[in-house]
C-alpha positions in Angstrom: 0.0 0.0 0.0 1.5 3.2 -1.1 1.3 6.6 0.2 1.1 10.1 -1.8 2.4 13.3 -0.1 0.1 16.1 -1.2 2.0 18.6 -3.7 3.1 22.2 -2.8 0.9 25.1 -3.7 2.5 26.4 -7.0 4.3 30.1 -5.9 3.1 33.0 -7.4 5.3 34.0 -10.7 5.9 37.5 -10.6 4.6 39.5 -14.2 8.5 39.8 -15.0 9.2 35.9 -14.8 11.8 36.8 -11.8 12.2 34.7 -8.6 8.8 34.3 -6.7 9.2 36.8 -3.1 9.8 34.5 0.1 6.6 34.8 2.5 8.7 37.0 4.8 8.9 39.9 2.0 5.6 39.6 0.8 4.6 40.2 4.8 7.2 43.4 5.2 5.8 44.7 1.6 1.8 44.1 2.7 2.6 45.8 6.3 4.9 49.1 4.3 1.5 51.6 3.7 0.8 51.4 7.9 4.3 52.2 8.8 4.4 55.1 6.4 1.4 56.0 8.3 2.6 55.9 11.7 4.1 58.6 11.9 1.0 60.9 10.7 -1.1 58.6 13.0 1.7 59.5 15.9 1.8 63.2 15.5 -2.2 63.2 15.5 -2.4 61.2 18.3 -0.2 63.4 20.0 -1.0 66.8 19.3 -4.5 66.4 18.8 -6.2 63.6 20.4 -4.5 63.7 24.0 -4.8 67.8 23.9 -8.6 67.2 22.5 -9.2 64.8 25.6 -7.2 66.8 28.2 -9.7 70.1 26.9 -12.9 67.9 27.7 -11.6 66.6 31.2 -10.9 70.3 31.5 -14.2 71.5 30.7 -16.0 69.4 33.0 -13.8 70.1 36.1 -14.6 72.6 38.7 -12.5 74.7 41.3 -10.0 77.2 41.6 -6.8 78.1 40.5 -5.3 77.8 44.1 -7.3 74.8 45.5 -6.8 73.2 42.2 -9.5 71.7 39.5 -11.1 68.0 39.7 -13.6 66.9 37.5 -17.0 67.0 38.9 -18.6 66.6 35.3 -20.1 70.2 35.7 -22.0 70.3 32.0 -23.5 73.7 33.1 -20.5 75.1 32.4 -20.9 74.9 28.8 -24.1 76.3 28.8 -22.9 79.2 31.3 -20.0 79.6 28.8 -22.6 80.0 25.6 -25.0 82.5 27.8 -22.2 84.7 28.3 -20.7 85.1 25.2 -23.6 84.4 22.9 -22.7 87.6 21.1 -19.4 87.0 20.8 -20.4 83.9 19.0 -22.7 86.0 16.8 -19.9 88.5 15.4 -16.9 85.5 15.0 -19.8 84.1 12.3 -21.4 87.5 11.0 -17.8 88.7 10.7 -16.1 86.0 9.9 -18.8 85.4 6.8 -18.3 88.8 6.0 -14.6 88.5 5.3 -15.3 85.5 3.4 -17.6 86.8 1.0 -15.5 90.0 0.6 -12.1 87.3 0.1 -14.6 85.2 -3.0 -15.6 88.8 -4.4 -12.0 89.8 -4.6 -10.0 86.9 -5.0 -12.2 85.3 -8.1 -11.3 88.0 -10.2 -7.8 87.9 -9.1 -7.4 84.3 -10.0 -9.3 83.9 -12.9 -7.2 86.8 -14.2 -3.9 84.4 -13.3 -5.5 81.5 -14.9 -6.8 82.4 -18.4 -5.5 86.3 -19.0 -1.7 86.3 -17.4 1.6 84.2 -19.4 3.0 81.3 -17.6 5.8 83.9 -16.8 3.8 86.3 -15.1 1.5 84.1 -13.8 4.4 82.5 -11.4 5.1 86.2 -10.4 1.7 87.1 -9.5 1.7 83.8 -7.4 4.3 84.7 -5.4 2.8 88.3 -4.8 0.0 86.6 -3.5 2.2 84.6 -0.9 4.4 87.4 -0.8 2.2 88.3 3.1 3.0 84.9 4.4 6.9 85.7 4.8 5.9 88.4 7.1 4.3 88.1 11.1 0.5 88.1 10.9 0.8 90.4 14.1 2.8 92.6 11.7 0.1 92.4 9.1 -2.2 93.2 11.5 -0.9 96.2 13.5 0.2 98.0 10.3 -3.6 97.4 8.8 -4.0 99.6 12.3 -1.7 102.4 10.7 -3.4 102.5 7.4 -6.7 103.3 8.9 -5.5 105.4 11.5 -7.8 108.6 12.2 -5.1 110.7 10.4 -4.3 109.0 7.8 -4.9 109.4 4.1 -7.5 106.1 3.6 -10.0 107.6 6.2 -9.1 111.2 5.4 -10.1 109.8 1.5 -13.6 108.1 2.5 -14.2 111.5 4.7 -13.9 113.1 1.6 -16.1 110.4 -0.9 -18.9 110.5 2.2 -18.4 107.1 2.4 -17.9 106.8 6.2 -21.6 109.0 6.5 -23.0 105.7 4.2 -21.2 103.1 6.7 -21.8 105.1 9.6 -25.5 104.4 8.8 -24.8 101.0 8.3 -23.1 101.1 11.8 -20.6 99.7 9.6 -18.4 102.7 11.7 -18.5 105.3 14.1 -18.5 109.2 12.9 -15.2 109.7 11.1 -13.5 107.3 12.7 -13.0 103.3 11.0 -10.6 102.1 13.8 -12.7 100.5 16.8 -15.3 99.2 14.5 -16.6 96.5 12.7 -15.5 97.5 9.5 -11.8 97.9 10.2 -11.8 94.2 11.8 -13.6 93.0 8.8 -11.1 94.7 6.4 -8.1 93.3 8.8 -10.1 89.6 8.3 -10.2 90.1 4.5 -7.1 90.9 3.9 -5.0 88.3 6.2 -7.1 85.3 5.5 -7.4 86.6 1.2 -4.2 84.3 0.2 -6.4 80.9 1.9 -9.3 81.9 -1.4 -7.3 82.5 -4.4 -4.5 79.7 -4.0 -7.7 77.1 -4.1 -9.7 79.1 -6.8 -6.0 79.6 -8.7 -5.8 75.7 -8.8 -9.2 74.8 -9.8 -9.5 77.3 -12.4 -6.2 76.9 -14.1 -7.4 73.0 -14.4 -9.8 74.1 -17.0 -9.4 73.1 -20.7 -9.3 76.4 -22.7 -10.6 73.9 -25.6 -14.2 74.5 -23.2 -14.3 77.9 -23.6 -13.5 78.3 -27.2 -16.3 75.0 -27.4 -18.7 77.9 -25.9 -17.9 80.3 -28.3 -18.5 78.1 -30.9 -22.0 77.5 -30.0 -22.5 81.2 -30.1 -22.4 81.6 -26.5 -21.5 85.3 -24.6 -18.6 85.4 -22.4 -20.8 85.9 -19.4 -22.7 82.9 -20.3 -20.2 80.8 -21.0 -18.3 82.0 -17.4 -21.9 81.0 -15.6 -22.2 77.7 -17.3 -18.6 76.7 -18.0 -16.3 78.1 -16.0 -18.2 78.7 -12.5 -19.8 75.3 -12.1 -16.6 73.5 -13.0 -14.5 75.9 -10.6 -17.1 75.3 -7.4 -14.3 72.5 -5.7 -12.2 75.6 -5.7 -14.9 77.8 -4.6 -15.6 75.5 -1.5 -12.2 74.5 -0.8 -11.2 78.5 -0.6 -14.7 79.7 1.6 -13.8 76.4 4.4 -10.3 77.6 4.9 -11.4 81.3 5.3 -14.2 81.3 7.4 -13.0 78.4 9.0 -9.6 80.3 11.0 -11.4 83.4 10.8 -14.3 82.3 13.0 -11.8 81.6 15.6 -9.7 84.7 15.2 -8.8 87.2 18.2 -5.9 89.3 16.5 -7.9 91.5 14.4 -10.7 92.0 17.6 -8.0 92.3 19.5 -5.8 95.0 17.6 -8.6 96.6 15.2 -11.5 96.5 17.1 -13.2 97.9 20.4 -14.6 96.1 23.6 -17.7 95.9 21.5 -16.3 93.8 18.5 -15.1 91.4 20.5 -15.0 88.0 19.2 -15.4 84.5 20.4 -11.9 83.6 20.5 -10.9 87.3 22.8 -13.6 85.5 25.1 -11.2 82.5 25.1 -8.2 84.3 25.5 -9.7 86.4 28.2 -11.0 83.3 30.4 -7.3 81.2 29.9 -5.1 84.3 30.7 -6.7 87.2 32.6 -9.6 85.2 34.4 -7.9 81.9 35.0 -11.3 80.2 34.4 -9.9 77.1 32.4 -13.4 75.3 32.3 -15.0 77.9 31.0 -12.3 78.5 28.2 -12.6 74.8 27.5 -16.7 74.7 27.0 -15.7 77.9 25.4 -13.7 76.1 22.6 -15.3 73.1 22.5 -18.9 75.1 21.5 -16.8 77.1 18.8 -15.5 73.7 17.3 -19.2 72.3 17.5 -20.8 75.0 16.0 -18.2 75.4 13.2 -18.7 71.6 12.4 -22.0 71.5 12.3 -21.8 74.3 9.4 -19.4 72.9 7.9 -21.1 69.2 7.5 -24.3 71.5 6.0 -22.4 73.4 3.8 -20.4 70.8 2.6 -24.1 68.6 2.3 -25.6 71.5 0.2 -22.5 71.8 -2.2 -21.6 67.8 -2.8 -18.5 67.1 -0.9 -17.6 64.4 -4.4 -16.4 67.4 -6.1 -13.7 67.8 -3.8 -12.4 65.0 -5.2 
């Protein structure tokens, strides 16, 4: 009586005919993707989960800065927090909408001009113009927006002569002849720092566009304005909602442009936050405090991106 031993399993030939890869290498090369990602996974972990959990046990705690904080899962705190500041909330998002508006009106134009109406050669100079802010302090930035509309100085002393000021004074826009210490001057400071986040997106999307489209649209007999409102806009909308999220998003939490710009009364959200972590010492407060801010921008973020189609972004 005679025995058979079963037969290997035939190795895998590799496409190029070469020596099949032992079992060890085929294991290292299956495993390589998750140790590339380690060390994102590690510096999330890090520097965002542990300080997002350390915020939420902080929220919840109760105390004093010299008996010390324990958690006593205080939730009224956040509600406290969003009584308090309420309006504070309310001009981070009406100004911080605003600026974003004001950064699409200006920076469309500005980029669709670099796409379609600039040479290559220029258009790599106008790039770096629009950068050009980012190798200088956004404190900087800020505190000489403050010098340009100072009281005396030749933007206000122009709009004093236009009337324009009587028109935003109206509006409550300002206050007399003054544009420092109001809503418009922080606006104008939010506009013009967070303008670079709007056209780099719109730049990108826009300059993906096949000129062949356009000149299809013109064949067809269609007007520049029509063809820019059926061609070009829908196609550039990933760069439309790429560039309004990363405005409004670090402009909601801002306190720069409040702080340097502004008066008592345009105080945002984020002063409130800075106020409770280093003048009051209130820690739980300025942790509901940022944790309400993050919750509120999410939630309008996850409607905005529902009502534009997030597979675009694609």
């Amino acid at each position: 009586m005679t025995t058979t031993t079963p037969a290997a399993p035939p190795q895998a030939v590799p496409p190029d005919g070469g020596t099949p890869a032992p079992p060890a290498a085929r294991s290292r090369r299956r495993f390589t993707p998750y140790w590339l990602l380690l060390p994102g996974v590690a510096w999330l972990v890090v520097f965002f989960a542990v300080p997002m959990v350390y915020q939420a046990s902080t929220s919840l705690q109760t105390g004093s800065l010299e008996d010390g904080f324990r958690v006593t899962w205080h939730l009224a705190t956040y509600w406290d927090a969003l009584v308090e500041y309420k309006w504070h909330f309310v001009r981070s998002f009406g100004y911080a909408a605003t600026a974003t508006v004001l950064c699409l009106a200006v920076g469309y134009p500005l980029a669709y001009t670099i796409a379609f109406r600039t040479s290559r050669r220029w258009r790599s100079v106008l790039l770096i113009l629009v950068i050009a802010p980012f190798f200088t302090s956004f404190l900087i930035r800020t505190l000489a927006w403050k010098t340009i509309l100072s009281d005396g100085g030749p933007v206000v002393g122009a709009l004093n002569t236009l009337h324009v000021l009587d028109v935003t004074s109206a509006l409550g826009l300002t206050s007399g002849d003054r544009v420092l210490a109001t809503p418009l001057a922080v606006v104008c400071g939010l506009t013009y720092n967070f303008l670079p986040f709007m056209i780099l997106p719109l730049y990108t999307s826009l300059e993906r566009i096949d000129p062949r489209l356009h000149e299809a649209a013109g064949d067809l007999y269609a007007r520049p304005f029509t063809t820019f409102r059926k061609v070009t806009f829908p196609i550039s909308l990933p760069g439309v909602v790429a560039g309004t999220l990363l405005t409004f998003i670090p402009a909601s939490g801002d306190y720069i442009n409040a702080q340097l710009l502004g008066s008592p009364s345009e105080q945002m959200v984020g002063n409130g936050i800075q106020k409770q972590f280093l003048n009051v010492l209130d820690y739980p407060t300025a942790a509901a405090l940022s944790f309400i801010l993050m919750a509120l921008i999410l939630g309008m973020v996850t409607v905005y991106m529902r009502k534009a189609g997030t597979e675009e972004l694609v």
